[in-house]
Each structure stands twice: as C-alpha cells, then as structure tokens.
C-alpha positions as CSV (number, residue, x, y, z in Angstrom):
1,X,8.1,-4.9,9.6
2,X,7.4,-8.7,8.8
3,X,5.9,-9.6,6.1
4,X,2.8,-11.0,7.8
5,X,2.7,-7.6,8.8
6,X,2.7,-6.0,5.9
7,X,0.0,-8.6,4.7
8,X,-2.2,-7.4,7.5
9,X,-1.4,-3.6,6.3
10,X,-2.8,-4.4,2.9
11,X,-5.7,-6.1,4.1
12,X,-6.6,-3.0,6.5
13,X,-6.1,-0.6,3.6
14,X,-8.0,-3.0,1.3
15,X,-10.4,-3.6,3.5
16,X,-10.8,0.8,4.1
17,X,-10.9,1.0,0.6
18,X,-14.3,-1.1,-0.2
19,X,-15.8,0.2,3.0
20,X,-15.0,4.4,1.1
21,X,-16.4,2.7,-2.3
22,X,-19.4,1.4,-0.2
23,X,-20.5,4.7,1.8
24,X,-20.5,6.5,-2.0
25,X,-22.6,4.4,-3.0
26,X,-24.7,4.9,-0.4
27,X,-24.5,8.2,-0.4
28,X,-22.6,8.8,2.5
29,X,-19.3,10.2,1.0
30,X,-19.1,12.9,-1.7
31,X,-17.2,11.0,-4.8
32,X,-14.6,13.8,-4.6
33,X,-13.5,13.2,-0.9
34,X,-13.8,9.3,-1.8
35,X,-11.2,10.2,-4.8
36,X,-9.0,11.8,-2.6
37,X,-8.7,9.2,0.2
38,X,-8.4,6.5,-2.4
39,X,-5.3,8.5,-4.3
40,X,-3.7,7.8,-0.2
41,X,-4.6,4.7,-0.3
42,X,-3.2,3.7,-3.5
43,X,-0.3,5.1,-2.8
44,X,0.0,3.2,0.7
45,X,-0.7,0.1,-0.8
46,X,2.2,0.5,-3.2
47,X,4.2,1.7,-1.0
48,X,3.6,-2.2,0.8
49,X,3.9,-3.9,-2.3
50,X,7.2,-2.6,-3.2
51,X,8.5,-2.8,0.8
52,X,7.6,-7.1,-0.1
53,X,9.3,-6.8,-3.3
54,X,12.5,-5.3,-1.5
55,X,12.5,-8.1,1.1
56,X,12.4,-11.1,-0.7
57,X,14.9,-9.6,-3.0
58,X,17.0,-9.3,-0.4
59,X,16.2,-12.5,1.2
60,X,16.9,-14.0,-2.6
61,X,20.3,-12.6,-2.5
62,X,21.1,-14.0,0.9
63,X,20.9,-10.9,2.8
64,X,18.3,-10.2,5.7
65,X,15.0,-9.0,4.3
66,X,14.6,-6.8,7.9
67,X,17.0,-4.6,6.0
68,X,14.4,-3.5,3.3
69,X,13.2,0.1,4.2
70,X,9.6,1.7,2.8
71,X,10.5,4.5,0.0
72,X,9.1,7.8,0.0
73,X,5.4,8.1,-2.1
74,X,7.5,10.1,-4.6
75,X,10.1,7.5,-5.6
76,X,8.0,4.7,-5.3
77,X,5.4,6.3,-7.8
78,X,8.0,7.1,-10.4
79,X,9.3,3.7,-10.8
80,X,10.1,3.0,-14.3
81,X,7.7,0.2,-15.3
C-alpha cells in the first residue's frame, strides 16, 4: 500500500467517522452503536498511522518502505508511548 493510499484510507475512515457523529446527532444512530463503530475506527486509523510511520522509517534508513507491513489491532494499541 502507497502512501497516497493510505492517505485516501484515512480520509475514508475520517470522513465515516463525522458522517456516524452526524446521524447521532440527528438521531439516526443509538450513541452506543456510534461508540462501538468509532472504537473500529480508531483503531483502523491507528493502525494507518503507524503503517506511515513504518514506511518512512524505512525509507529513512535506506530500505524500501513497500516492506512496511500493518500490525495486528492488538500490538499496535499497546505501543509504549
């Protein structure tokens, strides 16, 4: 996955993720289904963010960023910060 298309991923799940906020407030989605499907997002948007980190750490250490692989939910939540 380039990183335009990760971009593009982000801006999808970004874009989901004001169109859940907007149907709660409307009245359209019960605030504990929003809650759930924003807890996936979250965790699909950090899963993007640290894919990017990974390939332009790679790319920095002159290797090819088309090696860097998406982690698992689990390991990429429990990142020491």
């Amino acid at each position: 996955m380039s990183e335009t298309d990760i971009y593009a991923k982000i801006k999808d799940l970004v874009d989901t993720e004001h169109e859940l906020r907007s149907r709660t407030e409307a009245g359209e989605l019960d605030p504990s289904e929003e809650r759930a499907q924003l807890d996936q997002l979250e965790k699909a948007l950090d899963q993007c963010w640290d894919l990017l980190r990974q390939r332009r750490a790679k790319k920095d250490a002159g290797l090819s960023p088309d090696d860097a692989e998406t982690q698992s939910v689990s390991q990429v939540e429990n990142y020491l910060q």
